[in-house]
N, C-alpha and C positions, 0 to 999 in steps of 0.2 A: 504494500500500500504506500501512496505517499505524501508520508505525515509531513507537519509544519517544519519546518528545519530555523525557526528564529521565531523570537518573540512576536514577534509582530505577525508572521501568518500564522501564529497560535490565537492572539488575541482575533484574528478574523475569521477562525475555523470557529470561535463559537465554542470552546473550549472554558470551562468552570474550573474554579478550585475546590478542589471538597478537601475534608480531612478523610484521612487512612479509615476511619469505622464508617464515615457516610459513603465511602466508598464501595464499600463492603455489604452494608448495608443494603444500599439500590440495588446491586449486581443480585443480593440474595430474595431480595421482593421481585425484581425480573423474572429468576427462576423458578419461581413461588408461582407466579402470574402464567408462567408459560407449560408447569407444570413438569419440568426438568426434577431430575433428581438432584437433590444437593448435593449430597455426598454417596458419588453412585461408587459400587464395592464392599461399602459399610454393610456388614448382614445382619440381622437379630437389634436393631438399634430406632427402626423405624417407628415404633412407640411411644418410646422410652428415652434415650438419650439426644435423640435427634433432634426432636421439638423441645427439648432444653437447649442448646445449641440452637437453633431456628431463635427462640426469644432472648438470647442473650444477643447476639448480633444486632437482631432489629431496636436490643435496647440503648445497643454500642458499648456491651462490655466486654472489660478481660476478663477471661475463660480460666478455669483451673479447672484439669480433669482429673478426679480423683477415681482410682481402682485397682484392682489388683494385675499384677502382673499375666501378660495377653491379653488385653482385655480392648486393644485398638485403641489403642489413648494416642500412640504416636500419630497411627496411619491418619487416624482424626484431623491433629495437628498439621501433618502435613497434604491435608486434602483442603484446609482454608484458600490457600491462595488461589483456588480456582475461581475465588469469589473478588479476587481484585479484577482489573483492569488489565485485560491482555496485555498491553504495552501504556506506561506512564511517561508523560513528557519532565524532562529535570533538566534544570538547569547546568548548560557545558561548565567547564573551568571549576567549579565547587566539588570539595573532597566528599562533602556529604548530599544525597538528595534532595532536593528545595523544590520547591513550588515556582516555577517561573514567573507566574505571575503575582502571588503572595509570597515572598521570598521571606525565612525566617532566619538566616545567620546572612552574618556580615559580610564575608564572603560573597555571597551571592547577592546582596545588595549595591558593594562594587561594581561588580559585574553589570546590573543592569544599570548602575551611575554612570557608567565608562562607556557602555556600546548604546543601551537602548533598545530597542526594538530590532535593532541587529545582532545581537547578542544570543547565540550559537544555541541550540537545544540538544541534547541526548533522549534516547528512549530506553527506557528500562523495561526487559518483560517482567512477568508476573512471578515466576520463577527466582528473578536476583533480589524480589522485594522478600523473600521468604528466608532467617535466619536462625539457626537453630543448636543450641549450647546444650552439651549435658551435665550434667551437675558435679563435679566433683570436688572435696575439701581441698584443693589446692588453687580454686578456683578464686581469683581475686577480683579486688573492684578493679581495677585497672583493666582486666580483662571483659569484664563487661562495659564501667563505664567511659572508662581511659585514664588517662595520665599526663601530669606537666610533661611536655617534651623538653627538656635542657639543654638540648643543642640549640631548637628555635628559641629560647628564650636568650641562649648566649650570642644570638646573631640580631636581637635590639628589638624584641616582641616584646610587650610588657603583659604582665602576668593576668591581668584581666580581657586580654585579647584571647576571644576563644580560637583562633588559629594557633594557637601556641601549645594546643593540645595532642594530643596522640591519641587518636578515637578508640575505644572500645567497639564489639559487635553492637550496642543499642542504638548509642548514635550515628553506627552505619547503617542501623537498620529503618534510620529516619523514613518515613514517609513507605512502613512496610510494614510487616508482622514478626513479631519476637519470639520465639518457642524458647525456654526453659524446661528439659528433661529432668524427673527424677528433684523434684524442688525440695524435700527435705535434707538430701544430701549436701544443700548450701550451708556452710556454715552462718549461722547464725548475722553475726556482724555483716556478712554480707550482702543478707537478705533486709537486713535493714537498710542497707545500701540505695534496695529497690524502692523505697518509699515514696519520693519525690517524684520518680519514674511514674507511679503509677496514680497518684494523686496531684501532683503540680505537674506532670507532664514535661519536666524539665532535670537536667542533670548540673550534678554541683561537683567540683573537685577538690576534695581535700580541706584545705582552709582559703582558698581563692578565690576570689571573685568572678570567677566563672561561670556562665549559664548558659544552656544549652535548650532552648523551646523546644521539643520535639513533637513529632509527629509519627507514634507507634502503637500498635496493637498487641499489648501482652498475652501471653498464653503461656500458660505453664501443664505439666503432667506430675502427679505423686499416686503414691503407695499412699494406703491408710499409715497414719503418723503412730499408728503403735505396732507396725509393720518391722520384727527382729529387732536391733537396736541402733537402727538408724536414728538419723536425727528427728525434727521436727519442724512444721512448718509455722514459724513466729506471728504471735495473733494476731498484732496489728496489721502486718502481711496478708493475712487471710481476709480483712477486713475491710480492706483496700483495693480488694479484687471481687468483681461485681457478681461474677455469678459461678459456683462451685457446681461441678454438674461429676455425680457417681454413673459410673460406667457396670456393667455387670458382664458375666461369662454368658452365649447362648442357654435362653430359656428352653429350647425342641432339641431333638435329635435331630431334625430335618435341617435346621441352622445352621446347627456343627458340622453335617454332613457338609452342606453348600461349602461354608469355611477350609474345612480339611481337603474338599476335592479344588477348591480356587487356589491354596495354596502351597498344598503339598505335592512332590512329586512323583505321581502315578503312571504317567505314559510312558511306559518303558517296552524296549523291544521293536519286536516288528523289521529290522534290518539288520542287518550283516550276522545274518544265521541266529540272531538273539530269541530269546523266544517272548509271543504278546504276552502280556498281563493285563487279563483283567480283572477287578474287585468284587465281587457279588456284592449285593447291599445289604442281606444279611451278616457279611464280615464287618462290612464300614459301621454297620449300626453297633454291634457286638463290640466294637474300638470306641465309639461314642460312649457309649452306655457304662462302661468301663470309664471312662474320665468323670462321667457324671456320678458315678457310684465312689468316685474317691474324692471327688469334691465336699463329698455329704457325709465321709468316714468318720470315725470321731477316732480312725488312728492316723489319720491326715491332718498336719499343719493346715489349718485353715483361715490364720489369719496370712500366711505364707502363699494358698492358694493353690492351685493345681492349672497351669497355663493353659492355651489354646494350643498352645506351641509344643504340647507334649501329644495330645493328639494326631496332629500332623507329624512329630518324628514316629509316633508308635504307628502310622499307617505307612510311611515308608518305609518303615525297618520290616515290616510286615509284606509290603509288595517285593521289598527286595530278599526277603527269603524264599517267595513262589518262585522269581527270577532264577535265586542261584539253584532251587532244584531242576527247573527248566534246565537251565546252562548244564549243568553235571548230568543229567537223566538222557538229555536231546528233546527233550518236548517243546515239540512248535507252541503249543497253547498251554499257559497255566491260570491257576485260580489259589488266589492263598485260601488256605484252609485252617480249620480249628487247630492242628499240629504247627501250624506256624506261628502261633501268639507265643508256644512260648521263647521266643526270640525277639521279643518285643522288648524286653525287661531293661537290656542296656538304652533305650532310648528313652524309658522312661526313671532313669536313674537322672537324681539332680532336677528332676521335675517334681517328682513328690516326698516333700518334705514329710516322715513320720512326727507326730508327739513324741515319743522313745522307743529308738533302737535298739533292744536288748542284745542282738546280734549282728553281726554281717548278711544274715541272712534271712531278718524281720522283714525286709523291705521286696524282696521276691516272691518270700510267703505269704504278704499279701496283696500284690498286684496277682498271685496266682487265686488268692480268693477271690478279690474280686472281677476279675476274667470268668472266674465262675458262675458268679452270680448274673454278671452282664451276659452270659451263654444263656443261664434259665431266664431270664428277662425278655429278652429279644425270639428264645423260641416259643413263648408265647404266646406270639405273633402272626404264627409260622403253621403251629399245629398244636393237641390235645395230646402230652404227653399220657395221658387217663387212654386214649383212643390207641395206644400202640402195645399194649399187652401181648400181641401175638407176636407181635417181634420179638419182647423179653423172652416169652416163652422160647424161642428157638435157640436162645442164650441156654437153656438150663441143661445141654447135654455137657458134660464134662470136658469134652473134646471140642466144645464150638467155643474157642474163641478171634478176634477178626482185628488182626495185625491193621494198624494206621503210622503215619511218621511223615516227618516234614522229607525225606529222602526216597519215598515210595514210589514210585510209580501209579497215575493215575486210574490207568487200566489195570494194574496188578489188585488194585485195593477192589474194583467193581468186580473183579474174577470172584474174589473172596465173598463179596458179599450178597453174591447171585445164592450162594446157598444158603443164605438167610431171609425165608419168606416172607411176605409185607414189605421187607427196608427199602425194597428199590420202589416200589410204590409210593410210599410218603418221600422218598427222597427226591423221584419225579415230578411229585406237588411241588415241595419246595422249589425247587427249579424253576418251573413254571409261576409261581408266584414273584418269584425275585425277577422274572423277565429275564431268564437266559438260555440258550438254547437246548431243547431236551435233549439234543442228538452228542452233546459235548458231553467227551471224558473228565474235563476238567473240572466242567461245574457238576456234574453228577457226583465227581469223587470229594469234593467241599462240599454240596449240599448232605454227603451221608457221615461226614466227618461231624457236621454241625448235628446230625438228627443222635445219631452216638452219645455227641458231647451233654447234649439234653437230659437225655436217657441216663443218664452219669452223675451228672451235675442233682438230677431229681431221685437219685437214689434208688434209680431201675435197674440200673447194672454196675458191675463195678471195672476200675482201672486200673492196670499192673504194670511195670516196665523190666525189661529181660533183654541186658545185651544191648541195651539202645535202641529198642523194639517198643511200642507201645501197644500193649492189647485190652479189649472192650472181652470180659466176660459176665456171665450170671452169678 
């Protein structure tokens, strides 16, 4: 396009001053009006967090998202800026961003003393207006709000000249938005720092005569403040900041589903002899239900939280165990199966924080429980563990029992289970329910893994292991 290149065909282009929040603000009534989504990607939020966000904006405040760990607080933050102005006109020759035509520092006020309506303009996109700091104790004011520069001061600037300064990220983020990650981790003294920021809208250095008017939209993200033994977020700080909006984990299965298949990596295979994988959605739900069931543990750290981001690694670590049997077996087509969860466990280490550890080995014992429960949970769904009696019954010869394993072969396992009357029946329902091909070895040998696991899990049959063998008998 071709924008104003100088003041003067800006002020003829019909071009306005706004501030950073009225800018924001319009852009977010536009989309409101047009029926856009605002924050398209955001899933399980549409309720709940979003129209909190929708009325802080319209109201022009700073945000603070407070929640637990996964819970989209960043992607949040940085999804705002699609609500500025694709490209903002600033004034050339000025270190910091200015309004050409309402210029706020001195700098930029020479400028248009000097040229006038000749005087050069930059476009900034929407993207360079977006800054974003993570919180750590080492983190100074200088590095947020700046510092005397000493060299310009020893070259005959006088100390209340604000060009005499060394900018920090705020006042570069002049006439933008500010993200602050992780706000309790600031020490303290520093977050009093922000004060002036967020209430005079101005910055002060040191003991100087320095002022800085700015023009910026705060945001920050935290952890609940009694979150392990981080710090905390200082009260008049919180009091300063107009509107605190709690984020929560998905409320459905059907959310986290959406979540884990948008952001985990599932499409695997398919070329250079690799073999496809696909996920039945009885497996995806059974990895859902499983997160949700640790979330609600009472041997789960739950001010600690159980992330979003442990479901997505325990669905990879899961797809990539159907893969490596694929790969080792030669099966063109896999399905992970009930035998494959438990390989899950390292992915889920460092995601779930126990109350107490009595062992090394508390923490497997119970991702293996609750795997179990998520198994009877999600079958369900599926079928009437009460309706499969005759399948038990073919368990009770001494001699029947039906070899499964994450190293099987999928066709070796349906050999086995052909002499076991009804299974392949409910195991073709299954199939058929989940929408997957009834003709495939793959999902027939995971849908009778899962019908198994049921059966198990409900105290129809029982589980042994021999030699790294895993067998289902009566």
């Amino acid at each position: 396009m071709n924008r104003p290149s100088t003041v003067g065909e800006l002020k003829a282009s019909g071009y306005r001053p706004r501030s950073v929040r009225d800018e924001m603000r319009e852009n977010l009534i536009r989309k409101l009006r047009a029926g856009e989504p605002v924050f398209p990607g955001i899933v399980g939020y549409d309720e709940t967090v979003i129209p909190q966000v929708i009325n802080a904006i319209l109201a022009r405040h700073d945000m603070l998202f407070l929640g637990l760990r996964g819970q989209a607080k960043t992607r949040i933050l940085r999804a705002l800026p699609s609500l500025l102005d694709e490209y903002m006109p600033t004034l050339a020759g000025g270190e910091l961003n200015d309004d050409p035509l309402e210029p706020r520092f001195r700098r930029s006020k020479a400028i248009l003393a000097e040229r006038g309506d000749a005087a050069e303009l930059h476009w900034v996109h929407r993207d360079e207006r977006y800054h974003e700091k993570l919180a750590t104790p080492d983190v100074t004011i200088a590095d947020l709000l700046g510092e005397i520069d000493l060299v310009k001061h020893a070259e005959g600037r006088y100390l209340s000249d604000e060009e005499i300064m060394h900018y920090g990220l705020i006042p570069r983020s002049n006439r933008g938005i500010f993200a602050i990650n992780e706000l309790p981790d600031l020490a303290p003294r520093i977050q009093v720092g922000l004060f002036n920021v967020l209430e005079e809208r101005d910055v002060q250095i040191r003991g100087f005569p320095v002022r800085l008017p700015l023009d910026v939209c705060m945001v920050f993200s935290a952890n609940p403040e009694d979150y392990t033994n981080r710090g905390r977020i200082v009260t008049p700080l919180k009091d300063r900041i107009g509107s605190v909006i709690r984020t929560h984990y998905p409320r459905t299965i059907e959310d986290s589903m959406r979540i884990t298949r948008e952001n985990a990596w599932l499409e695997r295979g398919g070329g250079e002899g690799l073999p496809q994988v696909t996920v039945p959605k009885f497996m995806a739900e059974i990895v859902e239900e499983f997160i949700r069931l640790a979330r609600v543990s009472p041997h789960v750290n739950q001010q600690s939280g159980v992330s979003v981001r442990a479901s997505i690694a325990c669905m990879e670590a899961l797809v990539s165990n159907a893969e490596r049997r694929g790969i080792l077996l030669g099966e063109r087509e896999v399905m992970p199966r009930i035998s494959d969860l438990g390989n899950i466990a390292a992915a889920c280490r460092g995601k779930i924080e126990l109350v107490l550890a009595e062992d090394e080995q508390a923490e497997d014992k119970l991702i293996a429980a609750l795997l179990g429960e998520a198994v009877k949970a999600v079958a369900s769904n599926y079928f009437e563990v009460d309706d499969l009696e005759a399948v038990v019954e073919q368990f009770r010869g001494a001699k029947t029992n039906l070899e499964v394993g994450d190293d099987l072969p999928a066709r070796t396992l349906l050999e086995a289970m052909g002499s076991i009357k009804g299974l392949r029946d409910v195991t073709r329902s299954v199939v058929s329910e989940a929408g997957l091909p009834a003709d495939s070895p793959a999902a027939l040998a995971s849908a009778a893994e899962f019908v198994l696991e049921a059966l198990y899990v409900n105290n129809r049959l029982s589980k042994y292991e021999y030699r790294g063998s895993t067998f289902y008998k009566r």
